[in-house]
N, C-alpha and C positions, 0 to 999 in steps of 0.2 A: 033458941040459938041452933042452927043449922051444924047440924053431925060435919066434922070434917073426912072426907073422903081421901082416903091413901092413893097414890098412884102408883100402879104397875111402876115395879122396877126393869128401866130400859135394858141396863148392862150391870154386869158382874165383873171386875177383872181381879183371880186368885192368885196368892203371893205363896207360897211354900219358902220356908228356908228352914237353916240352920246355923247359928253362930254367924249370925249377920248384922251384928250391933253397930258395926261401921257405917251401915248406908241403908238402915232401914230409916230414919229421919227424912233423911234426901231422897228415896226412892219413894218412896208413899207420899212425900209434897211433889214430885215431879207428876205422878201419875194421877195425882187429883188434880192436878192443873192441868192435864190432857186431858182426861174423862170427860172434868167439868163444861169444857170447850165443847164437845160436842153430846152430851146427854144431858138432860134435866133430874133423873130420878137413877142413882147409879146407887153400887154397894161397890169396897173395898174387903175382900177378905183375906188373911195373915193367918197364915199357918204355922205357927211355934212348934220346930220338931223337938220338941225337950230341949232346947238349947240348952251350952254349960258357961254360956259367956251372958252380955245384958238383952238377949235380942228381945227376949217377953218384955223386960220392962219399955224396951225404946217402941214395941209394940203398942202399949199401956198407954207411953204420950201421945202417940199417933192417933188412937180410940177417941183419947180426949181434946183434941184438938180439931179431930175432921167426924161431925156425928154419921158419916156415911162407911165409914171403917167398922169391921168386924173381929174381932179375932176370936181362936181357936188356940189349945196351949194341948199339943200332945202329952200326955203323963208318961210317955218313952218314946225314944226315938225308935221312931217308925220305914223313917226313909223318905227320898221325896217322892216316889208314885205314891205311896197310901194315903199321905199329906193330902197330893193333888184330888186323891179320889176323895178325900173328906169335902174336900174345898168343893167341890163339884155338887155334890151331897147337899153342903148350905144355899149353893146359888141359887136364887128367886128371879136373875135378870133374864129378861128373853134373849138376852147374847150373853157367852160365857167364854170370857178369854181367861191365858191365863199367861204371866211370865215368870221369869225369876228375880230378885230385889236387885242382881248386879245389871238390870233390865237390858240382857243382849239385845229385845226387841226393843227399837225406842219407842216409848209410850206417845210421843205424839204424834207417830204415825198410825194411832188408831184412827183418827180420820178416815182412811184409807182402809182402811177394815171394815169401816164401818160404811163405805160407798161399796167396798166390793162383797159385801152381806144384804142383796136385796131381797125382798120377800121369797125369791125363788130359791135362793141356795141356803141350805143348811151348815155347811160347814166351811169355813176358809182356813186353809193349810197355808200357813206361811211357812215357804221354804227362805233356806239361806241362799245370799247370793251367791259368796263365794267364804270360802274358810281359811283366807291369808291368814290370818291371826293366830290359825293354830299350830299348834306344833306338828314333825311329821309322823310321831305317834296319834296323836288326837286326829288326825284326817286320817290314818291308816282306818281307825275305830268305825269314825263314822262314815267313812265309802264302802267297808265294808258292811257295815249295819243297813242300808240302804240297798246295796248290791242284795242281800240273802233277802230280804222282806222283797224288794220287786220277785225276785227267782219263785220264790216261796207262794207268793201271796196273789202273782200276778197284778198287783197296784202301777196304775200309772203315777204314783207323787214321788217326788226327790226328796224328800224332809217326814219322817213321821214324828222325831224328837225336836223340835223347835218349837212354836208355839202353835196353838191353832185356836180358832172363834167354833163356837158351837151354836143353834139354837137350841133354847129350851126344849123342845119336843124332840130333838138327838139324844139329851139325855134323861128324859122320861124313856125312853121309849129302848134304850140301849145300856143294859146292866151292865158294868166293865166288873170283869169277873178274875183278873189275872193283876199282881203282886208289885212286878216287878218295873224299876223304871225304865228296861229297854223296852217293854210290851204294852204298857198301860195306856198310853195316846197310839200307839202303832195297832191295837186292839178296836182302842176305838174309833180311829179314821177308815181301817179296815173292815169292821161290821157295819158302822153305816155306810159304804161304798157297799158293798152287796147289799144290802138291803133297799139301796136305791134313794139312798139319799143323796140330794145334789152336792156335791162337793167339787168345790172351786180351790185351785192351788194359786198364789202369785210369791213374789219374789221381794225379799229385801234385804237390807243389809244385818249381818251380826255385828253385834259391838261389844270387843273384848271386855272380860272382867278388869276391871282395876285394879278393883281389892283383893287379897285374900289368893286364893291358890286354887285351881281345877283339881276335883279327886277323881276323875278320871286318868286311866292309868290302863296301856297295854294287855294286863292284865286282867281287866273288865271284859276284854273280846269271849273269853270261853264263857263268862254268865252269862252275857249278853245273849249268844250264838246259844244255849242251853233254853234259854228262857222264851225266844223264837221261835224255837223246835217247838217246844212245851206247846206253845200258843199256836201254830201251824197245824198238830198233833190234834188239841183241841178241836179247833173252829172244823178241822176233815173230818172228827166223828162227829159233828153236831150237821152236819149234813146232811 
């Protein structure tokens, strides 16, 4: 009898949350129903930040119901960059997206990620179209956030916190070495951009949370703008 032969895993797409028991069920069946469309050989990974509500166990059904699901269960809450850098850690797909469970990005527009990820380009930055939805604190945040990191970093992309696709060989090849979640994707679209990886930006819609409440807060600017510095401070003495 003939060994069976595993196949390379096409894609990865990582979930991080927190107290998200409302819509992990719905959000993990919508995004295997996207996946499935357009990959043969995908993984789902669920990042349990120690939640204090049911999101580990609605995690548990999801395991057991889609064999392509993986989870992770922080033993503390960590926060969601260190989440994301774990989830990154496990991925095996040679594309590595990632969203959040109240899926701003809609999942079945990976299509379209996955047309504008051809052999050539290493990474695609999905920026947002536009931020009606948020409130006029929430866009103060993030124009500012985007303003200092262009200033800073000289990047041409409009979005470093939204989602973005990776190849595997971006992160083999690119340690993310910083904490925090204004710096941990703005790190890493920033080091492969000088290092001369292709990186392609395109444009889509946000779609607000439904559930649950943003913990973002006015207040997040001076970490935020701290941990930038940090990161800027960084990458000029690694030079």
């Amino acid at each position: 009898m003939a060994e069976k032969i595993s196949q390379p895993i096409e894609f990865t797409l990582i979930l991080p949350g927190f107290n998200e028991e409302e819509v992990v069920a719905r959000s993990v069946q919508e995004c295997h129903a996207a996946i499935k469309k357009n990959f043969t050989n995908f993984e789902i990974i669920l990042i349990n930040d120690c939640s204090s509500d049911s999101t580990g166990n609605e995690m548990e059904k999801a395991a057991k119901m889609y064999p392509e699901v993986q989870i992770y269960h922080n033993k503390e809450n960590l926060g969601q960059a260190v989440s994301l850098k774990k989830g990154f850690e496990m991925a095996k797909g040679e594309i590595v997206m990632h969203n959040a469970f109240d899926l701003p990005f809609n999942p079945w527009d990976i299509d379209k990620i996955k047309g504008a990820m051809s052999e050539e380009v290493d990474i695609v930055v999905v920026e947002r179209q536009d931020r009606r939805s948020y409130s006029l604190s929430r866009k103060l945040i993030s124009m500012t956030n985007v303003l200092i990191l262009k200033a800073l970093f000289r990047c041409p992309f409009e979005d470093y916190n939204f989602v973005q696709a990776y190849r595997r060989r971006v992160l083999d090849t690119i340690p993310i070495k910083t904490q925090a979640v204004s710096s941990v994707t703005p790190e890493l679209i920033i080091r492969s951009y000088r290092a001369n990886f292709s990186v392609k930006s395109i444009k889509f819609p946000y779609h607000e949370r439904k559930t649950g409440k943003s913990s973002i807060r006015v207040k997040h600017v001076a970490d935020s703008l701290i941990n930038i510095i940090k990161l800027w401070w960084w990458l000029r003495s690694e030079n």
